[in-house]
C-alpha positions in Angstrom: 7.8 8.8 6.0 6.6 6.5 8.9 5.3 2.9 7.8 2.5 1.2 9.8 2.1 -2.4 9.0 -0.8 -4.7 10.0 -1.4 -8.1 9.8 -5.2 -9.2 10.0 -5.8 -12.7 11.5 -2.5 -14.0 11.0 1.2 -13.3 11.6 3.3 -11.2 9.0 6.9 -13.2 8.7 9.7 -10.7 9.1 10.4 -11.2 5.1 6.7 -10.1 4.2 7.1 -7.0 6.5 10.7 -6.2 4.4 9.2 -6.9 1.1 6.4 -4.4 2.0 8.4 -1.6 3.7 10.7 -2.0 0.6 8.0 -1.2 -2.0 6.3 1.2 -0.1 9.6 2.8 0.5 9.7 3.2 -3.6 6.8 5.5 -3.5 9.2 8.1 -2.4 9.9 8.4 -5.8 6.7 9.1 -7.1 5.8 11.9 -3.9 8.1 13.1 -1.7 5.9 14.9 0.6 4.4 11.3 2.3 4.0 11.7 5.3 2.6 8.1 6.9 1.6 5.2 4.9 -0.5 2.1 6.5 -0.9 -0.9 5.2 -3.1 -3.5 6.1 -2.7 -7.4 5.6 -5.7 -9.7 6.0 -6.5 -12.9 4.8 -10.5 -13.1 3.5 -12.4 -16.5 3.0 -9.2 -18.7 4.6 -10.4 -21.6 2.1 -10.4 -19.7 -1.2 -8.1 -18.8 -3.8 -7.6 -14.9 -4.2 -8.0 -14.1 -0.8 -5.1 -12.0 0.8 -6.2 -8.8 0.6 -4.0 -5.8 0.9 -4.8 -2.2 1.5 -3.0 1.2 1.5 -3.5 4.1 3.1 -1.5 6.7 2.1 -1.4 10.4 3.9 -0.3 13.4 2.0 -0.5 17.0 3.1 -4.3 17.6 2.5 -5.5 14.2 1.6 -5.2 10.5 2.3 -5.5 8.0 -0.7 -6.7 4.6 -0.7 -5.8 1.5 -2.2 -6.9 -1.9 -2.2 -6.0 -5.4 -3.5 -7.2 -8.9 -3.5 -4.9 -11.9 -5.2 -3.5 -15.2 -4.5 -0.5 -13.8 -2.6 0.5 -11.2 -0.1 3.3 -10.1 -2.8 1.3 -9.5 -5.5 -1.4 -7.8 -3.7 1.2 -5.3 -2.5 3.0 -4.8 -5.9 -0.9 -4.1 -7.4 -1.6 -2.0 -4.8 1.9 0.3 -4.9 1.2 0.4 -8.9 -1.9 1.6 -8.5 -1.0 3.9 -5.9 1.8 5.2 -8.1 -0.9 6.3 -10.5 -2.9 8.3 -7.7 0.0 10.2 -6.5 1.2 11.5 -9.8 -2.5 12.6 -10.5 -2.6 14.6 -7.4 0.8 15.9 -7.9 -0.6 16.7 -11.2 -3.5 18.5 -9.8 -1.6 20.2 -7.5 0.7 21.9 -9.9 -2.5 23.5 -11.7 -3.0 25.9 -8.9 
């Protein structure tokens, strides 16, 4: 599984890139059959609360899912967004058994 990460107007520290490739890493689990996974970093509205948004792409054989997340902190966006793309890969492993 290949990990892209990207940080939008800023500079990911090396402990934000481990902390993502870690929990990415866990989706494993869920699918085996991942085959890249890109995540994007960006910071929206500097001034504001909620505003580091994270988004993953995630390619499969046959389809790429999307994720994205907006919160007060890089770390929480990225745990949201792996939860929630936990839930999309067992549905299409799901529908993927059917046939």
């Amino acid at each position: 599984m290949e990990v892209k990460i990207q940080s939008i107007h800023f500079d990911a520290t090396e402990k934000l890139q481990a902390f993502v490739e870690k929990k990415v890493a866990k989706l494993e689990k869920t699918y085996e059959d991942i085959q890249k996974v890109e995540v994007q970093l960006k910071v929206v509205k500097p001034a504001t609360a909620n505003n580091k948004e994270a988004s993953l792409t995630v390619t499969v054989p046959g389809s790429t899912l999307f994720v994205e997340k907006v919160s007060d902190t890089f770390e929480e966006s990225i745990d949201l967004g792996v939860d929630s793309m936990r839930v999309q890969l067992q549905k299409f492993k799901e529908k993927l058994r059917k046939y």
